[in-house]
Structure formats: C-alpha cells, structure tokens
C-alpha positions in Angstrom: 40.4 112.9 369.7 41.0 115.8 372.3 44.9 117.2 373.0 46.8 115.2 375.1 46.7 116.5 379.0 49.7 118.4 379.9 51.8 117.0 382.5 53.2 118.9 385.7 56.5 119.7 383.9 59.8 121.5 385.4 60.5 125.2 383.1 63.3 123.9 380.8 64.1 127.3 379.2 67.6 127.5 379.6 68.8 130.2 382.3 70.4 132.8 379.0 66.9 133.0 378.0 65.2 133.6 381.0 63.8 136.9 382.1 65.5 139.0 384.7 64.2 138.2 388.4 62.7 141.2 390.7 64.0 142.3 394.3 61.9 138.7 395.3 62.1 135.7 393.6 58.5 136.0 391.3 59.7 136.6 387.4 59.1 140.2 386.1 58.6 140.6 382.4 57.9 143.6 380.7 56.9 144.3 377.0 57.9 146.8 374.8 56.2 149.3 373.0 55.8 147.6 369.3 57.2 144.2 370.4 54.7 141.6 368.8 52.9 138.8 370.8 52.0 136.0 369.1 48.1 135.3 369.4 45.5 132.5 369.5 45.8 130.6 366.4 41.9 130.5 366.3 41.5 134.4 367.5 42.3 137.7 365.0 45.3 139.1 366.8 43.1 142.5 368.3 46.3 143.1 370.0 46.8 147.2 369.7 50.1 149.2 370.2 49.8 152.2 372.6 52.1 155.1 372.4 54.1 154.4 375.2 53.7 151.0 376.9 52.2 150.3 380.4 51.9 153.4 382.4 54.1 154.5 385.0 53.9 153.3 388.8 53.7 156.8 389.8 52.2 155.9 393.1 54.3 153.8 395.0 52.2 152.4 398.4 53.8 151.3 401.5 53.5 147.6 399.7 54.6 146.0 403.4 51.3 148.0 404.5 49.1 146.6 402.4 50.7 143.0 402.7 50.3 143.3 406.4 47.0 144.1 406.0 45.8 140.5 404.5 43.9 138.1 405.8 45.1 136.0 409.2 43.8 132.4 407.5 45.8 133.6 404.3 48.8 134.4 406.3 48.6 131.2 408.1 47.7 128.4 406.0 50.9 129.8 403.7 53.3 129.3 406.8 52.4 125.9 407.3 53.8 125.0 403.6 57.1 124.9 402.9 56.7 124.9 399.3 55.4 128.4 399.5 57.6 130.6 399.6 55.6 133.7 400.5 57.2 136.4 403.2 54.8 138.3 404.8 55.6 141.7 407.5 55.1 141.0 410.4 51.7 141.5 412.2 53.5 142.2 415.6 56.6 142.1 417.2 57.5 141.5 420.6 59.4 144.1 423.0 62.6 142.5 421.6 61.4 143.4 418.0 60.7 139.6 416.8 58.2 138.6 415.0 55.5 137.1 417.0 55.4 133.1 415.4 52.4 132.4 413.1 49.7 130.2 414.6 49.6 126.6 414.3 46.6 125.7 412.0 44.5 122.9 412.9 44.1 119.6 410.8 40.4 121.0 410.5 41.5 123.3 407.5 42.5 120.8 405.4 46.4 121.5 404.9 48.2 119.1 402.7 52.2 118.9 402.0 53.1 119.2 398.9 54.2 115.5 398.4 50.6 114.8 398.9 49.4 116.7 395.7 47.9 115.2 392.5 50.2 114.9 389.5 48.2 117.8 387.9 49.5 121.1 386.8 47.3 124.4 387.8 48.4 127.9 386.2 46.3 130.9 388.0 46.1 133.9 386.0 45.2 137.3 387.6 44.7 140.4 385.6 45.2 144.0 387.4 44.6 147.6 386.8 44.4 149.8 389.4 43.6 147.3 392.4 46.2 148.2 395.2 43.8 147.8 397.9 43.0 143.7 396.9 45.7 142.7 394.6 47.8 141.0 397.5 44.8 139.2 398.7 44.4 137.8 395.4 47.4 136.6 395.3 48.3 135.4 398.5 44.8 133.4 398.1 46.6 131.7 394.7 49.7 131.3 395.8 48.1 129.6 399.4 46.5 126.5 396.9 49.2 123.8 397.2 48.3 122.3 394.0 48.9 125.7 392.0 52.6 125.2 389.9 52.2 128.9 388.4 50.5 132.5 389.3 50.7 134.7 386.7 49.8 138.4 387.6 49.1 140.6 384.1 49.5 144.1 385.8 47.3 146.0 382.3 48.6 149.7 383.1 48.0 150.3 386.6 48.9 153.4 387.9 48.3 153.1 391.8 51.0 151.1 392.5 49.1 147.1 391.8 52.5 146.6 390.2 54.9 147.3 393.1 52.7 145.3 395.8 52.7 142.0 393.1 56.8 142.2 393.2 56.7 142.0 396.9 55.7 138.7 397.1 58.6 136.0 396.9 57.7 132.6 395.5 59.0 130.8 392.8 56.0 130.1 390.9 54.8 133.6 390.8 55.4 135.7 387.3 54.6 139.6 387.2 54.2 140.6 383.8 53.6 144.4 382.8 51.3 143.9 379.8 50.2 147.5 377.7 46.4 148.5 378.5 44.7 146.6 376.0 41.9 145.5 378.2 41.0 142.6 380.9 40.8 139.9 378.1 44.3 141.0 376.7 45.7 140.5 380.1 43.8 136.9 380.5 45.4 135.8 377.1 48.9 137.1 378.1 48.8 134.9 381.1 48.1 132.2 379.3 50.0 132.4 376.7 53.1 133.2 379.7 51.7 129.5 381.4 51.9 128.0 378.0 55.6 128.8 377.6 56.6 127.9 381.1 54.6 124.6 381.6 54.4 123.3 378.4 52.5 120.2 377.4 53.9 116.8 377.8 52.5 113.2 378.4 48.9 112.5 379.7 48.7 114.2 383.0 45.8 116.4 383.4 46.6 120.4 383.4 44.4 123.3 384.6 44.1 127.1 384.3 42.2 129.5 386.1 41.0 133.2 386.0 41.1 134.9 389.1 39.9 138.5 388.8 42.1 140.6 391.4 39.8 142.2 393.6 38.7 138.4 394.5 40.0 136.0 396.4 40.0 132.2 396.9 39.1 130.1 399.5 41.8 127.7 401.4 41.8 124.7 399.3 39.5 126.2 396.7 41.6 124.3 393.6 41.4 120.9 395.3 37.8 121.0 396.2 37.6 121.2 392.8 40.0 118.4 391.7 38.3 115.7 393.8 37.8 113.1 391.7 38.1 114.2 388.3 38.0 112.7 385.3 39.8 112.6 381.9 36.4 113.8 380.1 35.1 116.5 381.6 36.4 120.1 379.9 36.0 122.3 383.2 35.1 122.3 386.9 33.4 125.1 388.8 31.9 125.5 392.0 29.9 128.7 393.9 31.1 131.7 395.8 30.5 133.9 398.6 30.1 137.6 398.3 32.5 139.6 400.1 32.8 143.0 401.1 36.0 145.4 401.1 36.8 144.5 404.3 36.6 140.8 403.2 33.4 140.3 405.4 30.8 137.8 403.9 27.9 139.6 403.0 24.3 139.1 401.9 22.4 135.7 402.4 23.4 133.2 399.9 24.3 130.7 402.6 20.3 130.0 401.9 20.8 128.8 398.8 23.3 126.3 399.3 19.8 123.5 398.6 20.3 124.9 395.2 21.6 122.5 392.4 23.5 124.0 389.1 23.6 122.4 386.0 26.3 119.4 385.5 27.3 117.4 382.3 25.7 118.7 379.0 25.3 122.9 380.4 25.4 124.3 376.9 22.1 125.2 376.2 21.1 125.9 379.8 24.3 128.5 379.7 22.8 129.8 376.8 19.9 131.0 378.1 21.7 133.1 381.0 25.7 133.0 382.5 24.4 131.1 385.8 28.0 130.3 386.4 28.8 133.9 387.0 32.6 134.3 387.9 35.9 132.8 386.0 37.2 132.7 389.6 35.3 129.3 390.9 36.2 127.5 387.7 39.2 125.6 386.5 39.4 125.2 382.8 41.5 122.6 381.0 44.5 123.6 379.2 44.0 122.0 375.7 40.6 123.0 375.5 41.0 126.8 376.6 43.8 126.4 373.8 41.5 125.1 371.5 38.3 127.3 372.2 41.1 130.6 371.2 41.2 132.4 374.3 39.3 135.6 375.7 37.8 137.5 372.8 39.3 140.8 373.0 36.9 142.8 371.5 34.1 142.4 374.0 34.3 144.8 376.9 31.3 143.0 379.0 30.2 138.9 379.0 33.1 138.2 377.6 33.3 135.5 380.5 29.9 133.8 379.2 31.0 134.2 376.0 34.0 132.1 376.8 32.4 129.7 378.7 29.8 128.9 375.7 32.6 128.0 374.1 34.1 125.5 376.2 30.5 124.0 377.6 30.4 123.2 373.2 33.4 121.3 373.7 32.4 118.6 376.4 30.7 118.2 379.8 31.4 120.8 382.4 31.4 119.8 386.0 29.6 121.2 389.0 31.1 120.9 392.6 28.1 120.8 394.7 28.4 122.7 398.3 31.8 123.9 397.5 32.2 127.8 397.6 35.2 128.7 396.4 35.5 132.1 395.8 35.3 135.7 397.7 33.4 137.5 395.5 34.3 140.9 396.2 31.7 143.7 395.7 32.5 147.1 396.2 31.9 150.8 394.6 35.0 150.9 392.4 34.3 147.2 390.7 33.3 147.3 386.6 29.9 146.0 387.5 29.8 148.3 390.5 31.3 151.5 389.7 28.9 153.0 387.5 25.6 152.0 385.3 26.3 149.9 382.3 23.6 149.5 379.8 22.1 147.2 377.8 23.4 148.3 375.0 27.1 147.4 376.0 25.9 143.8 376.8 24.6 143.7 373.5 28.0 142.6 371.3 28.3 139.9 373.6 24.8 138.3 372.8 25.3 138.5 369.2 29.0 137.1 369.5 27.5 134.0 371.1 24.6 133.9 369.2 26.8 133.8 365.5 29.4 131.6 367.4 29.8 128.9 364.9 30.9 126.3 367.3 28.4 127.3 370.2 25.6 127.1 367.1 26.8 124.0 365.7 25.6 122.4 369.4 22.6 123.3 369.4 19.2 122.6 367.4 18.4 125.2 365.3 14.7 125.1 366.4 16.1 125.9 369.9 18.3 129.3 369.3 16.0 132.1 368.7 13.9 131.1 372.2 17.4 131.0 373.8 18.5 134.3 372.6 15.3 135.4 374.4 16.0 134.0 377.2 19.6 135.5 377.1 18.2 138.6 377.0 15.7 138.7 379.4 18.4 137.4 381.6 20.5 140.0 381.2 18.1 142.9 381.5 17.1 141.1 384.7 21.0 141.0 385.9 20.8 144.6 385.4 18.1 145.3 387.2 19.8 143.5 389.9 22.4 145.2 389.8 20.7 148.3 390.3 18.9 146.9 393.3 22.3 146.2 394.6 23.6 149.6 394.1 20.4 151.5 395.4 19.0 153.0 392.3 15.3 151.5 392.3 14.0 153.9 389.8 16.3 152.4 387.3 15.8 148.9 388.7 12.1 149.6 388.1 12.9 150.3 384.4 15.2 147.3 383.9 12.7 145.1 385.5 10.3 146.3 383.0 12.4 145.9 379.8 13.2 142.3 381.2 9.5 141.4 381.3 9.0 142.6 378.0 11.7 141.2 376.2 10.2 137.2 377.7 6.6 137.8 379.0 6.8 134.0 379.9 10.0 134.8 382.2 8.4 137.1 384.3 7.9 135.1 387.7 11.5 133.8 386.8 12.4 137.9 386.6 10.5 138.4 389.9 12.2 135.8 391.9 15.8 137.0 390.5 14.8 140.7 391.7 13.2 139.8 395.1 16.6 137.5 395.8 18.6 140.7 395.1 16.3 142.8 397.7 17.1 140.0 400.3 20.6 139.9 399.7 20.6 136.6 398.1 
C-alpha cells in the first residue's frame, strides 16, 4: 500500500527553533563545516566534509540589476497575486521618481487567486553554483506558480554572487540554504530533505516536488497544467519544453513537433531504452515516492536524472501532459552539457547504475534487459552526437554518430532522424 499523500500543512516548528530570517523575508540556513545531515534511509550517506564550508560570495552583483533585468510576463503575472510576495526594482520611474504601475494582465494568461488553488502541496527545489546571470529568473518563474507552498534554493558553493541575488527576493515560501559543494544531486537532496521538515506529511492530500535546474525557467502556470486532473495513482507528471536562449528567446524548431506523442502509464521499459523525458524541470514528482525511490544518487556526475526517473517509472504509472510546454530550457556556452565535451565514458556509471538497479530490474523481464542496455547506449552516444551538432563540432559529431551506429546497427535510421532533428534545430 503506497505512503499516505501529504497534505498542504502550515510549518509548525515553533519560532525558538526556527532559522534566522535574511534582509527579505525568504529563510537563510547555512551549514557548518562537519555538522551532519541526516540522509536517505535507502541511499549510503555520500555526503563529504570540505575543509571550509561553502565558498565565499566574493562577488557581490548589483542583485537590483539583475532582478530588474527579468522577464516583463514574470514581473507581471507576480503583481497580480497577492500571495506572492515578490518586490521587484523598478523598470522605470516617472519624472517624479515613482515607479511606473505594473501592467494589468489579461484573463488570457490564466491567473488564478490563491483561494482558487487545489488542496495540494508543491515544494520547488533549485540547486545553484555559479548562475548569477539566470538564478533570479528561475526563481521568480517558481515563486510566480500559485500553487507552489515552498521554493527551496540550494546555493552548492557559488562564488559569483547566485547567493546574494537568491536573498533579494522577499516571499514567505522561499528558503535559501548555503549547502557545501558536494555536487548538483547533494543540493537536490538538501532541498528535499529542507521541504520534508517544513511541510511535513499529514492526511491524504496529494503533495508534489519539483527539480528546477537554475539556469531554466518555468512557464506561467507551468505546475497547474500539470495538476489538471490528477489522480491518486499516478507517481509523476511531466510535460515538454521549449529551448531558450540567454536572452530568454525561444530557439530552434520544436514547435514542429508538438504532433509528437510521449509515452504515458507503464514508461519503464521505454525509459530504459533512452531518457526521452530529458529535464527534471517539466516534471512534478510525488512526495512519498521520491521519499521512497532514496533521492538523487550522489555519486553519478551525469544521468543522474534518468537514473532517478527509472526509479520512480518502477514504482507506478507516470503521466504525460500532452501539448503543455512547461519549461525554458536554457542553452547556452557555460551549461554542464554545453560548456565543454563530455564523453562517453562519464555516461558510463550511469548505465550500469540503472542497469544493476535492483528495483528498476525487478520490472522488467529478464529476456528484455540486455537489448535495452543496447538501446541505452546507442541512445546516448546518439545524444552526444547531438550535442556536438549543437555546439558546432561536426568532426566529433561524425565520430559519435558512428560509435552510435555501431553499438545498435538496427538503430541506425532511429540515429539518423535524432541527428538530422538536431541539424534542423529541432
């Protein structure tokens, strides 16, 4: 019998035991070299000690700069809730030095009071290192879903000042937490574990969580596109994205694609064969069963995403939103996939994690696995070689493409498709 749901619950830790609030209203917790966390019960704690903590902010932006800077639907479609608390510069003053009144926003966005919002509870968690330039969108996207009762921002050693542009915001449901370098998965646990103690479980009200990566951004009304019409069963809703540039700018062509269906219900073994979901960021997980499945491992530096969701697609059906994009996808130079080229060979602990998972194995026929962990492969060499069409280097997309084809002969139209789509912008 699954965990009960958790219900949208007020924080009862009594006000002696609370951490100490920043300049705004968001919650700023810090830990201390040595101080232990408590970790996953069904995860080895990987949790590491570093000499000295989080690094230093030793570059403090003009944070009211880079606030200013954010998108006009964000600004907006905050104003026009009371709930949120979010201040924002101003983009203007008049003569008199006011600040010019934010624009009324039209029923056509889809703006709901927040008397009108499901009895659900929604934690976002946003991990950050070193992401001045988007960290404010990211949150200000989060903090703009109505139906979101936490945003937790994991700031994992940044040292360009991510930290100080998080503490500007003031809203009552953000937390900022300066975590110690241990890695993106680290920080995605910490949240967590941070909405756990906050929210915590009670009664039979559904309750959500989130991974938004903080160079991304949602859409308005991302979270209750995907809420329409759940039901107690399903594990996890996601829906589709848009790429974006660093100006914000949708990019390439994937508008062409929206006739394409993704796999709904049962997606385990097709998620097997390849991570067709793609980015945390469009999904909503539920609480008990992210609890359950143990968290982010921490050991995998790449797929650790698709490793996750293997997990919770073995623990019940997994929803697709059809036509609902979601998510900014950002892609620029300095992103992990972006910024230089990864190998194989650092996708390769991934594929074997999945592939020795006990409870993603113990879903699937035995018959079936080694013609998946093909397919896995090829998929990945072909993501690659995407990837390298993306960035310009065609030499080494030639090379990739090759490996791809030879690790699943029987993929190779599959292969060709993937690599044309990424010439097209797709």
């Amino acid at each position: 019998m699954a965990a009960p749901f958790c219900t949208n619950v007020k924080d009862q830790t009594p006000d002696h035991a609370k951490p100490s609030l920043a300049a705004s209203r968001s919650s700023r917790i810090t830990f201390n070299p040595g101080e232990p966390e408590p970790p996953f019960p069904s995860v080895a704690n990987c949790l590491k000690s570093s000499d000295d903590g989080h690094a230093c902010v030793n570059v403090l932006p003009d944070a009211e700069t880079i606030l200013a800077k954010l998108p006009d639907w964000t600004q907006d479609y905050c104003q026009v809730h009371p709930h949120s608390g979010l201040k924002f510069p101003s983009r203007g003053t008049s003569s008199a030095g006011v600040r010019n009144p934010a624009r009324q926003v039209s029923g056509q966005t889809g703006c709901t009071s927040r008397s009108e919002v499901p009895d659900v509870s929604v934690s976002i968690v946003i991990p950050v290192k070193n992401c001045v330039r988007f960290i404010g969108e990211a949150i200000a996207s989060a903090l703009a879903q109505v139906e979101v009762q936490r945003v937790i921002v994991v700031d994992d050693g940044s040292t360009d000042g991510s930290l100080h542009v998080a503490e500007k915001f003031s809203d009552d449901r953000l937390v900022v937490i300066s975590g110690r370098g241990n890695g993106v998965s680290a920080a995605r646990n910490i949240g967590f574990r941070e909405a756990e103690a906050r929210d915590p479980c009670s009664g039979e009200s559904p309750s959500w969580v989130s991974f938004l990566d903080a160079d991304d951004r949602l859409r308005p009304r991302a979270i209750a596109t995907l809420l329409e019409g759940v039901n107690g069963d399903c594990v996890a809703v996601y829906g589709n994205y848009d790429r974006i540039d660093e100006e914000g700018e949708t990019i390439g062509r994937r508008q062409l694609l929206g006739w394409r269906r993704k796999p709904s219900g049962d997606i385990l073994p097709i998620l097997l064969a390849g991570n067709f979901i793609v980015n945390g960021g469009v999904m909503i997980i539920r609480r008990d069963i992210f609890r359950c499945v143990g968290g982010f491992d921490e050991m995998l530096r790449f797929c650790e995403d698709w490793h996750i969701f293997c997990r919770i697609a073995a623990r019940g059906p997994v929803l697709w939103r059809p036509n609902a994009n979601v998510l900014g996808y950002r892609i620029h130079h300095a992103s992990a996939m972006m910024s230089r080229s990864v190998d194989f060979s650092e996708y390769r602990p991934a594929l074997e994690r999945v592939f020795s998972d006990p409870l993603v194995m113990s879903k699937v026929n035995a018959m079936d696995t080694a013609r998946l962990r093909r397919e896995a492969e090829a998929h990945l060499r072909t993501y690659l070689a995407c990837q390298a069409i993306r960035a310009h280097t065609y030499l080494r997309a030639i090379h990739l493409a090759t490996r791809a084809v030879a690790a699943l002969p029987s993929r190779a139209p599959k292969t060709m498709l993937h690599l044309l789509g990424a010439m097209a912008a797709l």
